[in-house]
N, C-alpha and C positions, 0 to 999 in steps of 0.2 A: 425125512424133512417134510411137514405140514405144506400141503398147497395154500392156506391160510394166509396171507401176509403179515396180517393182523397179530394170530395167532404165534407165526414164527418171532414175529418183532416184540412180540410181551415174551414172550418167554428167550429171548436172548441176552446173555448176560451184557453186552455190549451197549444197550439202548435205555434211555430212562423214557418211561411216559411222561407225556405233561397236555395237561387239557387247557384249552384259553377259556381262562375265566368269565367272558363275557358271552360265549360263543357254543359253550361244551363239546368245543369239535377236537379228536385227539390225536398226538401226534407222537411222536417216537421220535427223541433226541440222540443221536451217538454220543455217547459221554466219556467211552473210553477212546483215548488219546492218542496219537502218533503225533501229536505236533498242537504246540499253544494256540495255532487256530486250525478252523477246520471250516470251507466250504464245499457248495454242491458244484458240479459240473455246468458249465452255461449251455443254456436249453435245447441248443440246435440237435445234440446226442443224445442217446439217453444213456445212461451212467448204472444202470440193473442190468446186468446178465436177464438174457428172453427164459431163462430155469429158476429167475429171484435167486441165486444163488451166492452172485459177487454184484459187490454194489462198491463203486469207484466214487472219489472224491479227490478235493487236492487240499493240500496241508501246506504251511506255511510256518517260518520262526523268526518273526519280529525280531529286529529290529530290519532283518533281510524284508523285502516285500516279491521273493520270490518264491511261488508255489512249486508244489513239486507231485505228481501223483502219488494216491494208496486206495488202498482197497480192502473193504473187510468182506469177511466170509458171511453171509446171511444165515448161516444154517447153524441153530442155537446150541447142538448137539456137537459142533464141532467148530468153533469160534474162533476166527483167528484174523491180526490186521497185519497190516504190509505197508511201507514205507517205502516206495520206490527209490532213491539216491539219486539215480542220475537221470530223473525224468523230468527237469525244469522247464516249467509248461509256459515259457515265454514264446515261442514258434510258433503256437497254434496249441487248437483245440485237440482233445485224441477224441478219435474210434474206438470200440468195442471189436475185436471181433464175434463170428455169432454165437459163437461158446459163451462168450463172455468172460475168460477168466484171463485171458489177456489183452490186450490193444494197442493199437499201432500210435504212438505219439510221436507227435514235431516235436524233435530237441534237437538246435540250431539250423542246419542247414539239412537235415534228415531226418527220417521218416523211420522209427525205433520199435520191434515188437517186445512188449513188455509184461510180466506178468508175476507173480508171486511165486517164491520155489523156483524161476527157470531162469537162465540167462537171456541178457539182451542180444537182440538181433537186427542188425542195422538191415534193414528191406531195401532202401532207396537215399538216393542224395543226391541234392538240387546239383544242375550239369553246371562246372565251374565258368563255360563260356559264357554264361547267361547271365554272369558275375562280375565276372574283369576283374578291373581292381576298384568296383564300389563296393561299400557297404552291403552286407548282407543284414535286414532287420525285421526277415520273420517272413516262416513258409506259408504260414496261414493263418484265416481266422477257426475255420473249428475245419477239421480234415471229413469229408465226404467222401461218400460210392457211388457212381454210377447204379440205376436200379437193375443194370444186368452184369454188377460186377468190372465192368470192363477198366472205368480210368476210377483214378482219383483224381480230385478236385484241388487247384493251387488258387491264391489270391495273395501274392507272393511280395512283400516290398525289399527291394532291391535299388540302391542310391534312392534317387527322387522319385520312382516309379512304382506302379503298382502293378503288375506283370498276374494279366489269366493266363493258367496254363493247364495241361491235362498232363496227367504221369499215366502210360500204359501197365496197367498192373502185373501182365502175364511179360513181359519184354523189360521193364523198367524205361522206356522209352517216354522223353517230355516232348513234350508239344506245345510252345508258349501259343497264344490266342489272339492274345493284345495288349498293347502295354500303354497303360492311363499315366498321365502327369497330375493327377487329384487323385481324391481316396477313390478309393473300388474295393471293398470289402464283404463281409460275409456271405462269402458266395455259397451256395448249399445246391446240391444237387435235387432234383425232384426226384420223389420217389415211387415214381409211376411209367413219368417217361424217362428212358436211358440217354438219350441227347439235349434231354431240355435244365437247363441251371438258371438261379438266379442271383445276384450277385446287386449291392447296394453300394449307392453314395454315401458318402460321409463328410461331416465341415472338417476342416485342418487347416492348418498353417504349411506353407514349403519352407522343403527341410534345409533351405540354407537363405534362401531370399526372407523369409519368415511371413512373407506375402497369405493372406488369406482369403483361401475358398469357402464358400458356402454350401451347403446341400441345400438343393435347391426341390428338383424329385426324386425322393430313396431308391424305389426298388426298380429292378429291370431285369427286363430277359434275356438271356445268352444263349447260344446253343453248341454241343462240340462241333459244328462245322462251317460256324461263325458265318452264318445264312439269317441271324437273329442278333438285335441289339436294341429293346425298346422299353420303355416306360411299361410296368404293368397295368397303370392309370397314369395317363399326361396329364390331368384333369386336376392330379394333387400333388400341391406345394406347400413344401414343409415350409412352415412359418408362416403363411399367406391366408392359404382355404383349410388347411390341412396341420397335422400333426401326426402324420402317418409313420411308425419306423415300429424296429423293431421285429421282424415278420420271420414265420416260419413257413413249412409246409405242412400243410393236415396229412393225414397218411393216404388222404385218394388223391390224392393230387392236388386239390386246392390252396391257393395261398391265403395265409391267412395276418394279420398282423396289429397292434396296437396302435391306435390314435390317441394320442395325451388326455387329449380333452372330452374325443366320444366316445372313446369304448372299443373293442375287439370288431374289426370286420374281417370281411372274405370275400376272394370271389373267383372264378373256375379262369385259368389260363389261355383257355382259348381266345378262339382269331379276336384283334385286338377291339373288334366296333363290338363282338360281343360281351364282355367284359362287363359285368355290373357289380359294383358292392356292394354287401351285403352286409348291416349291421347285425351282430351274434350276440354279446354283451354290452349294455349298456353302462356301463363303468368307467369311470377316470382308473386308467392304470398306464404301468411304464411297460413291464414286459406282461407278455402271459404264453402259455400252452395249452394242448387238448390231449385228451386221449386217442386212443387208436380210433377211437367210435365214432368221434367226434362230435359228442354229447356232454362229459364233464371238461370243465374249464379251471385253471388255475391262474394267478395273476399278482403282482404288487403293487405297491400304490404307497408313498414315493420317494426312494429308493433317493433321489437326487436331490431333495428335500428334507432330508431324515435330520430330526433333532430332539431334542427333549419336550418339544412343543410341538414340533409334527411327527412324532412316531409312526415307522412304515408300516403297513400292513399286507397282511396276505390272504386272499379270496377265494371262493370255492364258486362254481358259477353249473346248473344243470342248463343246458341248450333248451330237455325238453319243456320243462315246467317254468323257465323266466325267473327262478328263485337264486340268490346269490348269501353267503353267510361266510363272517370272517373265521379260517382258520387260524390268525394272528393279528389279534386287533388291535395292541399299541407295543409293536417290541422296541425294548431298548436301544438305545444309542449305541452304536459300536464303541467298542472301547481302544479308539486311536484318533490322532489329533484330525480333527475337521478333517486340516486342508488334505491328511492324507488319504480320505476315504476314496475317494473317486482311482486314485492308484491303487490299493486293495482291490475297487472293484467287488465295494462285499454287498450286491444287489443278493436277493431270493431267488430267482430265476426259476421259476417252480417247471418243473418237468416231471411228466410222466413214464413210469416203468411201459416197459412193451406191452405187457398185457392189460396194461390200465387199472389194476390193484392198489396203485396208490402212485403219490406223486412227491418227489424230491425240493425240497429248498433249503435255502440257507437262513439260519438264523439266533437270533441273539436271546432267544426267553430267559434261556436258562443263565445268562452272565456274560458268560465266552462268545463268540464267532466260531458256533456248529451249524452241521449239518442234521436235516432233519426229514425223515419218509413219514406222509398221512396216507394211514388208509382209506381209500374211497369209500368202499360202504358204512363205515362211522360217519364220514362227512354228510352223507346222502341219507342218512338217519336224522345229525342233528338237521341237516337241511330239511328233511321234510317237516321236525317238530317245530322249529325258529326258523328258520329263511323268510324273509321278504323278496318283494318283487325288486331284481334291480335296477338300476336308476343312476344316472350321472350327479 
């Protein structure tokens, strides 16, 4: 099998090319089927095996709006997709493991190793005391690792609350942290430091008063020995100065995460009076990603907006040169009623493979709700021919 990306995805029977007309940047569609729709995995993981070998997604069958994972084989010489069954990716987000040809998925109240060809393997399940007799309504938002392996990451709702906690990986041992009466969600582990997480507000309604919270400041710091609980900027208020959400981790440790209105910033986690942001991309986008290098950028723009009059887009962005060019300049409207987009949940979420070869999103060019890998060095070609400077 071709270290090429490029090279493996053209010559794979499973993938149609399609270039954006406006743009010449090319991308590789999945077009063979496991299920009437097809998207990418949300950003916080990445969804390639570190060998390019298995590339994961989740599949869906209308009129149901419940995803379920699959996974094809990247290798064109040997081609094969996989329909999980009992992977209902309502719980949370999955992991890879580092092979990549299996991953640990939340489905209901446990933590499932899953993979093609093998049987399922229940690893962990949420301690029934931490339970009672409420509601159990999902283990997480996307499941993390410690960067030395140690715990995995919960942000757990459970009745009215939203419960941090740590699972000991080597014991199965939980360890709740804190338990929030507002949202507390996507918590992600850094992956640099082993004790340092960070974990986001969210607006909501409560689940039985129907009372509504606001997010007021998104993102904040945690740490496993609950020595840490603070704003990563106090400074920015969603809705007020600010538009800040969305946020990942760069691969050295920096947070980094999208502003509605300004564009991509960052800035290093240290002691808090240090702390500056840093504008990267100058773009109106909802989500975005970086590579391992943390030099090419991917991004949408808007996702929450999306109609036959504002078609979303998707963006290629270089750190070094200030150049941005669309990889999807006006895709189609999804093909389900308005009000049900936002429950699909059919954002782009562009994320990048481990090795930063190219990057994953979801999308509509071709008709359907597929998913879709662009090579980087195509992008970084048409970018150097056509790119402009970007710009809000």
């Amino acid at each position: 099998m071709t270290s090429d990306l490029r090279e493996r995805l053209a010559a794979h029977p499973y993938f149609t090319a399609w270039t954006d007309p406006m743009s010449g940047v090319e991308s590789f569609v999945l077009t063979h089927r496991v299920a009437p729709m097809h998207k990418g995995w949300y950003y916080a993981n990445p969804s390639v095996s570190a060998d390019q070998r298995w590339f994961w997604f989740r599949a869906a069958f209308p009129p149901s709006r419940s995803w379920f994972q699959a996974v094809v084989c990247l290798d064109p010489d040997a081609p094969s997709a996989h329909l999980l069954h009992g992977s209902h990716c309502g719980s949370g987000n999955a992991l890879l493991t580092p092979e990549g040809d299996r991953a640990y998925v939340p489905v209901e109240d446990g933590i499932h190793l899953m993979g093609p060809g093998v049987e399922t393997e229940t690893v962990w399940r949420f301690p029934r005391e931490h339970i009672g007799t409420r509601q159990f309504r999902g283990l997480c938002t996307t499941l993390t690792a410690s960067a030395d392996g140690r715990f995995w990451l919960l942000d757990s709702r459970v009745g009215d609350r939203w419960l941090i906690g740590l699972v000991e990986r080597a014991t199965g041992e939980y360890r709740l942290l804190r338990a929030f009466n507002r949202s507390h969600h996507h918590a992600m582990f850094s992956p640099t430091d082993p004790r340092l997480f960070m974990v986001s507000h969210g607006p909501g309604n409560h689940e039985t008063t129907g009372d509504r919270f606001d997010m007021n400041v998104r993102m904040w710091l945690m740490d496993t020995e609950l020595t840490r609980y603070e704003p990563v900027l106090p400074d920015l208020w969603f809705g007020q100065n600010s538009w800040a959400c969305h946020e990942w981790w760069m691969a050295d440790g920096r947070i980094a995460w999208c502003d509605y209105e300004a564009g991509v910033h960052e800035c290093d986690p240290v002691g808090v009076y240090e702390r500056r942001r840093r504008l990267v991309w100058p773009r109106k986008l909802i989500h975005a990603h970086a590579d391992p290098a943390g030099r090419y950028y991917a991004g949408d723009h808007d996702p929450y907006k999306w109609s036959d009059e504002r078609p979303c887009q998707v963006w290629f962005f270089d750190r070094q040169s200030g150049l941005d060019i669309a990889v999807a300049s006006a895709m189609p409207t999804p093909r389900v009623e308005p009000g049900d987009r936002r429950a699909w949940h059919l954002d782009p979420h562009c994320h990048f493979t481990p090795d930063g070869q190219g990057f994953v999103w979801t999308t509509t060019v071709l008709g359907p709700c597929d998913v879709a890998i662009t090579p980087v060095e195509g992008a970084v070609r048409r970018l150097e021919a056509a790119g402009r400077p970007a710009s809000l």
